[in-house]
C-alpha positions, 0 to 999 in steps of 0.5 A: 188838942191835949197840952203838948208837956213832958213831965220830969223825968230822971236819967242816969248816963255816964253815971250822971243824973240827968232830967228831961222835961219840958222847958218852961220860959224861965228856961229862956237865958239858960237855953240860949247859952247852950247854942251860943256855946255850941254855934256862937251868935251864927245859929239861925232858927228863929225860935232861938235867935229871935228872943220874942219867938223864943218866948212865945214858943216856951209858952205854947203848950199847943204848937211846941214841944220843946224839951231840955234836959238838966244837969243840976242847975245847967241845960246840956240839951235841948231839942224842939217839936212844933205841930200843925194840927190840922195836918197832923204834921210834927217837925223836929228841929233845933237839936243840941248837946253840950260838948260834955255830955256827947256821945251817950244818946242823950238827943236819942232818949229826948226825941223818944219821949216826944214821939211818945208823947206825938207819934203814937195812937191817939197822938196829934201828929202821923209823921214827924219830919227833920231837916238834919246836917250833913255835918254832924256825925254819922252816928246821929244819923244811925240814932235816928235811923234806930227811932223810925227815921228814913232819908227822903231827900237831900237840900244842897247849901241849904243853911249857913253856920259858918258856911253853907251847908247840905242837909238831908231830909228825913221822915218818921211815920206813925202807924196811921202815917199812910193810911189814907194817902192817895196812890198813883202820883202823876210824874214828870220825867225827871221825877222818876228816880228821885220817886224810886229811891223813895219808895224803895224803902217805903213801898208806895207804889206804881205812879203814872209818867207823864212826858211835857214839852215845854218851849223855852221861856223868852217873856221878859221878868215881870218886876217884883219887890218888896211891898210898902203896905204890908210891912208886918208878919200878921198883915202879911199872913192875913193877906195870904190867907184872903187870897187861900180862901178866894182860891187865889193861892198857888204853892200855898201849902209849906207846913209849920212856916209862916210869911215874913216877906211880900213880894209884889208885881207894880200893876199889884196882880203878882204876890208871892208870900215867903218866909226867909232868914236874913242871917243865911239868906234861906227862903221858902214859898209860901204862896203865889197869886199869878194874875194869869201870868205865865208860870215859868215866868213868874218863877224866874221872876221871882227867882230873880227877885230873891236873888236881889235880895240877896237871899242864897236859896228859895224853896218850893213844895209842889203837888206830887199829882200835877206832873205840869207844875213840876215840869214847869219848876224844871224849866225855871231850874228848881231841881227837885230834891225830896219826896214828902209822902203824906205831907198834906192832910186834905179831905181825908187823904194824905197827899204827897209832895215834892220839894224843889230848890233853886240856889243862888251860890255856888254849891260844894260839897266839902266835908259831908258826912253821907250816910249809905242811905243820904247819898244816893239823893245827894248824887240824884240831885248833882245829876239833875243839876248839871242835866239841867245846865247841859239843857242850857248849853244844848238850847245856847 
């Protein structure tokens, strides 16, 4: 893979002279002020508040592409790309402008040149994916739109600043984005509407419905908890990645993240691999061995146990083709939130995936910014949501 780097180059807006480039780690404290001044010490991506990940980041030139912008000696901008080769997959993240230099599309000329340098033909990525606030400005959301953005999904209460907020998922293909995604994802019920607001604006196709009927959960919560013996990221990871190899691994596949947590059933048959942020409380699944125990269970157990932790949000990708597993999240209130087309790249196909969320505060939705295109997941999901607690009451 070639070396993810901008060269220098000179901007002028509003008649001043800017240059966009690359970071570098003498970069480091300059940087760090920048989203100390804008967000204060609540800013919670780990590449800006974890000083030794920061580092790391700054050297890579295989796996970031973190770009500032300078004016004279002082960083006004900054916004990161990270990589995963094998899946051809960018995420974008991390934007910030200084409060002086707002308002000129400044964010807009960064992220065109890194979709220069990762989107194109020949480039290491066919999609790039965001996670973007609610509560920035509705211009943003139309200077990302400009540069190939679509709204896929909404994640209510996802992250916390100075309170939790929504963020909505966003998408921007490269040509080759599609190309060889497998057609005709196998759907439960409850899926149908969130997949026709996706492939209104990108014409995947029919998908096939598939109706379950499962019986309500009454196994008791298998116990889970931290694990003493793998304490560390490195001894974590390793683990999850004996269980992928040995085909052990269920929801294994959550890109450009890697476990920081090991939760563990005491008869040790039950793993469940997360990444969480202790700051905000936001967790993902990384991967789950089951032992042979019953799923919904084991996803209400590990709800259960997250929310001992004191974690706020877990998050779940699921196969788009396995209409089951998705019926069985429902049934362990995760509701689904997001569509990620041609997420996975596996045998020469691009799969997609579902993103499911189960929160653990009470959700609200003061001060959101929607766009026309945001909105509709947002009130796709409310509706899931209280459909899934009117089941409660209905079954009570």
């Amino acid at each position: 893979m070639a070396e993810l780097y901008l060269p220098p180059q000179e901007h002028t807006f509003d008649s001043k002279t800017i240059t966009i480039r690359s970071a570098q780690p003498s970069d480091a404290e300059a940087i760090r002020r920048l989203y100390f001044d804008t967000y204060g010490n609540s800013y919670t991506i780990p590449e800006i508040a974890d000083p030794q990940k920061m580092a790391a980041a700054l050297l890579s030139r295989t796996d970031y592409l973190w770009i500032i912008s300078e004016c004279g000696s002082k960083v006004v901008g900054s916004v990161i790309f990270t990589v995963d080769p094998y899946h051809r997959l960018g995420k974008a993240f991390g934007g910030v402008i200084d409060s002086a230099f707002r308002g000129h599309k400044l964010i807009y000329a960064m992220m065109k040149r890194g979709h220069d340098i990762l989107l194109n033909d020949g480039s290491p990525c066919d999609l790039i994916y965001a996670v973007v606030r609610t509560f920035v400005s509705v211009k943003f959301h139309r200077n990302l739109k400009e540069l190939g953005y679509l709204d896929l999904g909404i994640f209510p209460n996802v992250r916390k600043l100075k309170e939790y907020e929504t963020h909505t998922f966003k998408i921007c293909p490269g040509p080759n984005a599609f190309a060889n995604r497998r057609p005709l994802p196998r759907i439960y019920e409850q899926i149908q509407t969130l997949y026709r607001l996706v492939n209104t604006k990108l014409q995947l196709g029919s998908v096939l419905m598939k109706p379950i009927e499962l019986e309500e959960n009454t196994l008791p919560l298998i116990p889970l908890a931290k694990d003493a013996e793998h304490t560390l990221p490195k001894d974590i990871e390793a683990e999850r990645e004996r269980l992928r190899r040995e085909n052990k691994l269920r929801f294994g596949f959550c890109p450009l993240l890697e476990p920081n947590l090991m939760l563990i059933s005491p008869d040790k048959t039950v793993k469940a691999f997360i990444n969480c942020h202790p700051t905000d409380g936001h967790a993902s699944l990384l991967g789950l061995e089951t032992g042979g125990h019953d799923m919904v269970c084991l996803l209400e157990s590990l709800a259960h146990a997250c929310e001992n932790l004191q974690l706020k949000y877990l998050e779940v990708l699921a196969s788009a083709y396995d209409p089951m597993i998705q019926a069985q999240l429902w049934q362990a209130h995760f509701i689904p939130s997001a569509w990620f087309p041609a997420a996975r790249l596996d045998n020469g196909q691009r799969l997609d995936y579902i993103i499911a969320s189960r929160s653990f505060v009470p959700l609200h939705f003061q001060g959101l910014q929607l766009t026309e295109d945001s909105k509709p997941y947002l009130l796709e999901f409310f509706k899931l949501y209280t459909a899934r607690i009117w089941e409660e009451l209905v079954n009570a």
